[in-house]
C-alpha positions in Angstrom: 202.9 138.3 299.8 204.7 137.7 303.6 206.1 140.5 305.4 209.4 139.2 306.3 209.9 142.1 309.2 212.5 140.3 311.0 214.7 139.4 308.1 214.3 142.9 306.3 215.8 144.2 310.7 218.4 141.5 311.0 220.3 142.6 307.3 219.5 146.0 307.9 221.7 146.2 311.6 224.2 144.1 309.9 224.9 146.3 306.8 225.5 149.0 309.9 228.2 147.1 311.5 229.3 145.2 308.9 231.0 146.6 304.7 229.6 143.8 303.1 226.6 141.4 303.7 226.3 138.3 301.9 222.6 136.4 301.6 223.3 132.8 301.4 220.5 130.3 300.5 218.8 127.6 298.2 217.4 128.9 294.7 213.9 130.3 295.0 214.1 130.8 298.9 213.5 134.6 298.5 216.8 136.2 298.6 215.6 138.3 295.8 212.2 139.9 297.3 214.2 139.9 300.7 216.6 142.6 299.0 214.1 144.4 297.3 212.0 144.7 300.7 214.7 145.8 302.2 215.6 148.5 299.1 212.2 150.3 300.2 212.9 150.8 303.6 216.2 152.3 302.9 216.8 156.3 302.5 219.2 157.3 300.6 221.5 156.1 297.3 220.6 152.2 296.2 221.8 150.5 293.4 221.0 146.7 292.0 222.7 144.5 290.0 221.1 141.4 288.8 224.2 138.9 287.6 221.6 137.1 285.6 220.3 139.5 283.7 222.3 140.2 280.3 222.4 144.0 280.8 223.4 144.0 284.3 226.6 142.2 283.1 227.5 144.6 280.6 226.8 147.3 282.9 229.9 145.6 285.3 231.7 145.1 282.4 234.4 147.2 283.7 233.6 146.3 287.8 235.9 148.5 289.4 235.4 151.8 286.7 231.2 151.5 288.0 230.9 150.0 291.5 233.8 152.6 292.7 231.6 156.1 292.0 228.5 153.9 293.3 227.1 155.5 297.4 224.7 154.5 299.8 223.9 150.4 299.4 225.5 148.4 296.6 223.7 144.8 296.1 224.6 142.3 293.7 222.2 139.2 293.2 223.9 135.9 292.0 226.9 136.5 292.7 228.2 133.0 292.3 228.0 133.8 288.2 230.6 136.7 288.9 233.3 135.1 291.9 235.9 137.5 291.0 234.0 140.2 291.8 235.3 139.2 295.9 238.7 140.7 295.3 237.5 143.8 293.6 235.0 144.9 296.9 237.7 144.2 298.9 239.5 146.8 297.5 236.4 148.9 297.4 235.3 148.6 301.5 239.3 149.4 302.2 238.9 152.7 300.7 239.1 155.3 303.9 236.3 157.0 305.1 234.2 155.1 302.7 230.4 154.4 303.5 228.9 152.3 300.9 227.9 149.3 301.8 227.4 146.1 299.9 225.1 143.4 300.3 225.6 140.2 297.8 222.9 137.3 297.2 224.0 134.1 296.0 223.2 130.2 296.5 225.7 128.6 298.7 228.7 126.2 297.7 231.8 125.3 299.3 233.9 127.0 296.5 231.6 130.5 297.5 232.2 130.5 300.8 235.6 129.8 301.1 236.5 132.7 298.5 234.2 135.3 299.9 236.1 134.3 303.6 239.4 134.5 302.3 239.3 137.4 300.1 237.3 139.6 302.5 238.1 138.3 305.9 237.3 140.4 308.5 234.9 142.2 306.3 231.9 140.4 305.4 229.5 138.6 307.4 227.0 135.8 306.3 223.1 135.7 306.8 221.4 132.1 306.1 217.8 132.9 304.9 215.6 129.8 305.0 212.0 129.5 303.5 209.1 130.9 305.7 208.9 130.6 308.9 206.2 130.1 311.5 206.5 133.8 312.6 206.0 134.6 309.3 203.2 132.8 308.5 201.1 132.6 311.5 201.2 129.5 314.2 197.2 128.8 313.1 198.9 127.6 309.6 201.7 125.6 311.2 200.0 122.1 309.2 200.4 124.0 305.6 203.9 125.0 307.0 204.6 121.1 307.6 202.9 120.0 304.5 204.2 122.4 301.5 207.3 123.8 303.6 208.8 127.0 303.3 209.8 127.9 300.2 207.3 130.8 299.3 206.1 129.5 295.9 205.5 126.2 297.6 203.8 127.4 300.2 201.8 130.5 298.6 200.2 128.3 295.6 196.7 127.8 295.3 196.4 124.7 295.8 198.0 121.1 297.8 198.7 119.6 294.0 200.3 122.8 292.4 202.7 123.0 295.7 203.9 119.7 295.1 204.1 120.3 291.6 206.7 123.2 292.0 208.4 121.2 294.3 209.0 118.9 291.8 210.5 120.9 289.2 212.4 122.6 291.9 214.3 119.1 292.6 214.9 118.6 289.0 216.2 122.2 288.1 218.2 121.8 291.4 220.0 119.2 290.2 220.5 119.8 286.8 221.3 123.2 286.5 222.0 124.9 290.1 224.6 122.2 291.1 226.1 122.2 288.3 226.7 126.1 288.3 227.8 125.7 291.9 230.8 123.5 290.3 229.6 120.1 291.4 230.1 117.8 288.7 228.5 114.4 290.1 225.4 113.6 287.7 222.0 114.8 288.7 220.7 111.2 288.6 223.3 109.8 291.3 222.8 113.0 293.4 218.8 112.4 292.9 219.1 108.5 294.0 221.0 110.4 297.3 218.5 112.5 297.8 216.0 110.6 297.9 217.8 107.5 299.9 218.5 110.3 302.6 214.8 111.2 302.8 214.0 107.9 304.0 216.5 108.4 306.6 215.4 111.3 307.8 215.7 111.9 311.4 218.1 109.3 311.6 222.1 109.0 312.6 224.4 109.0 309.5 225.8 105.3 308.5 228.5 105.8 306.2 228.9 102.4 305.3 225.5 101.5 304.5 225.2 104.7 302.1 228.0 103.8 300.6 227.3 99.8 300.6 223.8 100.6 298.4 225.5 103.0 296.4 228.7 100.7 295.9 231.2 103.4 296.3 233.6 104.2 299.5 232.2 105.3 302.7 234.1 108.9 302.0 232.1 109.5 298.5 228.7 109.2 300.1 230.0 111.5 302.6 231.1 113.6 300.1 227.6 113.9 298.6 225.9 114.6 302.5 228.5 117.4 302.5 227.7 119.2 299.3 224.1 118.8 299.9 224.6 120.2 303.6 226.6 123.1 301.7 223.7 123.6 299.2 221.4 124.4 302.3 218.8 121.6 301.8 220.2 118.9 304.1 221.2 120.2 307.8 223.4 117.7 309.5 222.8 117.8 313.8 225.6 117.4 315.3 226.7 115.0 318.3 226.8 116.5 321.7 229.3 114.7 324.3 229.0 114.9 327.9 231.6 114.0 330.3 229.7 110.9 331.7 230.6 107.2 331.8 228.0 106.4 329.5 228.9 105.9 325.8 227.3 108.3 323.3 226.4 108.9 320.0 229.1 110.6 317.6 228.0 110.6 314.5 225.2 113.3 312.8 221.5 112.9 312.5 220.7 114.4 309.0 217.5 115.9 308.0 216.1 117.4 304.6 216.0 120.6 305.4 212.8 121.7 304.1 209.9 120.0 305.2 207.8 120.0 301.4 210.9 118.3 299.8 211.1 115.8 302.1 207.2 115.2 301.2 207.8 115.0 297.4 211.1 113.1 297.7 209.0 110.7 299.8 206.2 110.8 297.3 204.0 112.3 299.8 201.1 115.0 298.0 198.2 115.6 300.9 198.0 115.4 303.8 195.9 112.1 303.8 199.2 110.8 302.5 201.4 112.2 306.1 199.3 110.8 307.8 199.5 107.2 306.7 203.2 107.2 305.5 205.5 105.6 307.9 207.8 108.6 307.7 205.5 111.2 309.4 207.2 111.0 312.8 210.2 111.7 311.9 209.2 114.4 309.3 207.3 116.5 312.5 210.3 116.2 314.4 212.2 117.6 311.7 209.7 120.4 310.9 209.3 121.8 314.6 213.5 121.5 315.4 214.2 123.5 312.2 211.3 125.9 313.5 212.5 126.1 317.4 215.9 126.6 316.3 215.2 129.8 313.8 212.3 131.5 316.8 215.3 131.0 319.2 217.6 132.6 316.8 220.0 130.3 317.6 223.6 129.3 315.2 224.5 126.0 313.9 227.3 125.4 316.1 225.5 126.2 318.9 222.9 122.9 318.2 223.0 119.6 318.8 221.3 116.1 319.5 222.6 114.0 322.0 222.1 110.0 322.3 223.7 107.2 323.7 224.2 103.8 323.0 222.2 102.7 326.3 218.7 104.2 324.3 218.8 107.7 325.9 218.1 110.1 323.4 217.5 114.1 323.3 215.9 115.2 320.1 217.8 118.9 320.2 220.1 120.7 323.2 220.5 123.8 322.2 223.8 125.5 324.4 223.9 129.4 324.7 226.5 129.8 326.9 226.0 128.8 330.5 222.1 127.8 329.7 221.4 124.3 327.7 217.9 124.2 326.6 216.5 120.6 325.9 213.3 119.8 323.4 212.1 116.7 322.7 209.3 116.4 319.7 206.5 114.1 320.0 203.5 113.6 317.5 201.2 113.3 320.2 198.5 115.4 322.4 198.9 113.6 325.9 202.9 113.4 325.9 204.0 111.5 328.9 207.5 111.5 330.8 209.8 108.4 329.6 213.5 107.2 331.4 215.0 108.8 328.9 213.7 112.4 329.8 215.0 112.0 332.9 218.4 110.7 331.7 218.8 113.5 329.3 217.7 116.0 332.6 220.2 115.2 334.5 223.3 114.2 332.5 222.9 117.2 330.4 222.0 119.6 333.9 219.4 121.1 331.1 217.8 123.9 332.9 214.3 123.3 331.6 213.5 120.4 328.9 209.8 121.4 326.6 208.3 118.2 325.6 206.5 120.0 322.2 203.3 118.4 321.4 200.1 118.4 319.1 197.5 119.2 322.1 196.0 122.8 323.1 197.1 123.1 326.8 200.9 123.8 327.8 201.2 122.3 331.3 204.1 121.0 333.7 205.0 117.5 333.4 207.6 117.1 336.0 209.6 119.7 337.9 211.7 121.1 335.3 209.7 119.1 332.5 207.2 121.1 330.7 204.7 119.8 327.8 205.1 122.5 325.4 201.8 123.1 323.1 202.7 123.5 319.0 199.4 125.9 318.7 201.2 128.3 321.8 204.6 127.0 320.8 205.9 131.0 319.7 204.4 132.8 322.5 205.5 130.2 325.0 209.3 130.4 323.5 209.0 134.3 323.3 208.2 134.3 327.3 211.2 131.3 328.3 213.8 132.3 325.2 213.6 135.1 323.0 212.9 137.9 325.5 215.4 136.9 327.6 218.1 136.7 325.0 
């Protein structure tokens, strides 16, 4: 079992400013223990609902008759098997001088979302929870991270071949049973031939038409397919960035799988003897330590980006909090050098500092402004630059 401090803070200061609390994320990610953890830390009135279990429904058989007598914190876990429970807490959290709060679990999808928006807007917030994190599992086990991923029976199981093994039936029930109960009808084996095509393009930009030339549909049903998987939470799609400059830039996404251990097993990657001699390992680092930078530095989608342009310049990740831009490029290397397009992306982006994040031991200065960020001092060194000075 992982502690999962700063999650357990983050939902408990939200559920203080905030009448209800939604948990968004992938089957199996932990929303579940995240609640509970969060159930033993609170004083006062709690109550659970689990929408799966059989008795949990008939106890919200009439909704409004029990959850309107209910105090204190109110959650409700799968809550995608029960959408028109949205309208009913709005009612609920407009009551005056009422102080129950409710926090609701549920896997994304498009449909969710835009319901739980509409019906309680201006009422509930959203909190993404990804697998484990470095901080949560120490930077000394950052390879394991990288190999198995994040979701916590992945990561936690005894052994290299039993990860993989759960990851495996984690694809399949995926696509045959939690897309399908997110209201996406496309068959599981043409959503599993996707998947798998997009692994191998991990790390790259998005090409419609070549998705959609292998597949032999339109260019707007393969982007259909990037969309629900981006909306399912295991694809992120990095954004363009666009600078005012004469040069011409990239403007379509870079997509990534979005945990590291299914990118392994959609690659058909089990140990790490097989990273290291699959072709795919580059890209699949870069993928790991941007997921991991962005979540240490706390930072929101919208607020990060990739930039490239057609010239060969390149920025692996810019992440813009307000005034400040924040540059990392990832390299698979322990003696990472300075290259033209550094410098390109240092001055055309007027980045105030760009970490060059590496395999070695030593962080060290590269160039002024230019610093070789080590992955084995990669939290402490953020904590110092970023997160201390949010």
């Amino acid at each position: 079992m992982i502690d999962r401090h700063r999650e357990v803070n983050t939902l408990s200061a939200l559920l203080k400013r905030h009448r209800v609390v939604g948990i968004i994320g992938a089957r199996q990610v932990g929303k579940t223990t995240l609640a509970r953890s969060l159930l033993k830390q609170i004083r006062g009135n709690s109550t659970y609902y689990d929408l799966e279990n059989p008795e949990d429904l008939a106890r919200l058989a009439d909704p409004m008759y029990t959850l309107k007598g209910l105090k204190g914190i109110v959650i409700i876990d799968e809550i995608q098997r029960f959408p028109d429970l949205f309208p009913i807490l709005r009612v609920l959290v407009d009551r005056p001088k009422t102080s129950t709060r409710f926090l609701v679990l549920g896997s994304a999808s498009p449909a969710l979302l835009r319901q739980g928006s509409e019906t309680l807007a201006g009422r509930i917030i959203y909190h993404e929870l990804a697998g484990f994190s470095l901080e949560e599992v120490g930077i000394k086990n950052y390879r394991r991270l990288w190999l198995r991923g994040g979701f916590p029976r992945s990561y936690l199981a005894p052994s290299d071949a039993v990860s993989e093994e759960w990851r495996r039936g984690f694809i399949r029930t995926f696509l045959e049973r939690d897309l399908p109960q997110l209201g996406i009808t496309i068959r599981s084996t043409t959503m599993h031939r996707f998947w798998s095509m997009l692994a191998h393009y991990h790390g790259q930009i998005w090409n419609a038409s070549e998705f959609g030339r292998s597949f032999g549909v339109a260019d707007t049903t393969v982007r259909s397919y990037l969309d629900l998987l981006s909306s399912a939470l295991v694809v992120r799609q990095l954004l363009p960035w666009h600078e005012n400059i004469s040069k011409r830039q990239v403007k379509s996404p870079k997509v990534y799988i979005a945990d590291s251990g299914l990118l392994h097993t959609l690659l058909g990657i089990e140990t790490r003897n097989d990273l290291e001699r699959h072709p795919k390992i580059g890209a699949s680092w870069e993928g790991f330590v941007i997921e991991q930078v962005i979540r240490w530095t706390g930072s929101r989608k919208e607020d990060c980006f990739f930039w490239a342009t057609h010239a060969g310049a390149e920025l692996d990740l810019l992440v813009v909090k307000g005034r400040d831009r924040l540059g990392f490029e990832v390299k698979l290397t322990s003696s990472p050098r300075v290259t033209p397009s550094m410098r390109s992306a240092l001055s055309d982006l007027k980045l105030q500092r760009l970490h060059v994040i590496h395999t070695g031991e030593e962080t060290f200065m590269l160039e002024r402004n230019i610093q070789a960020l080590a992955m084995p001092r990669l939290l402490d060194d953020l904590k110092a630059d970023y997160v201390e000075g949010k």
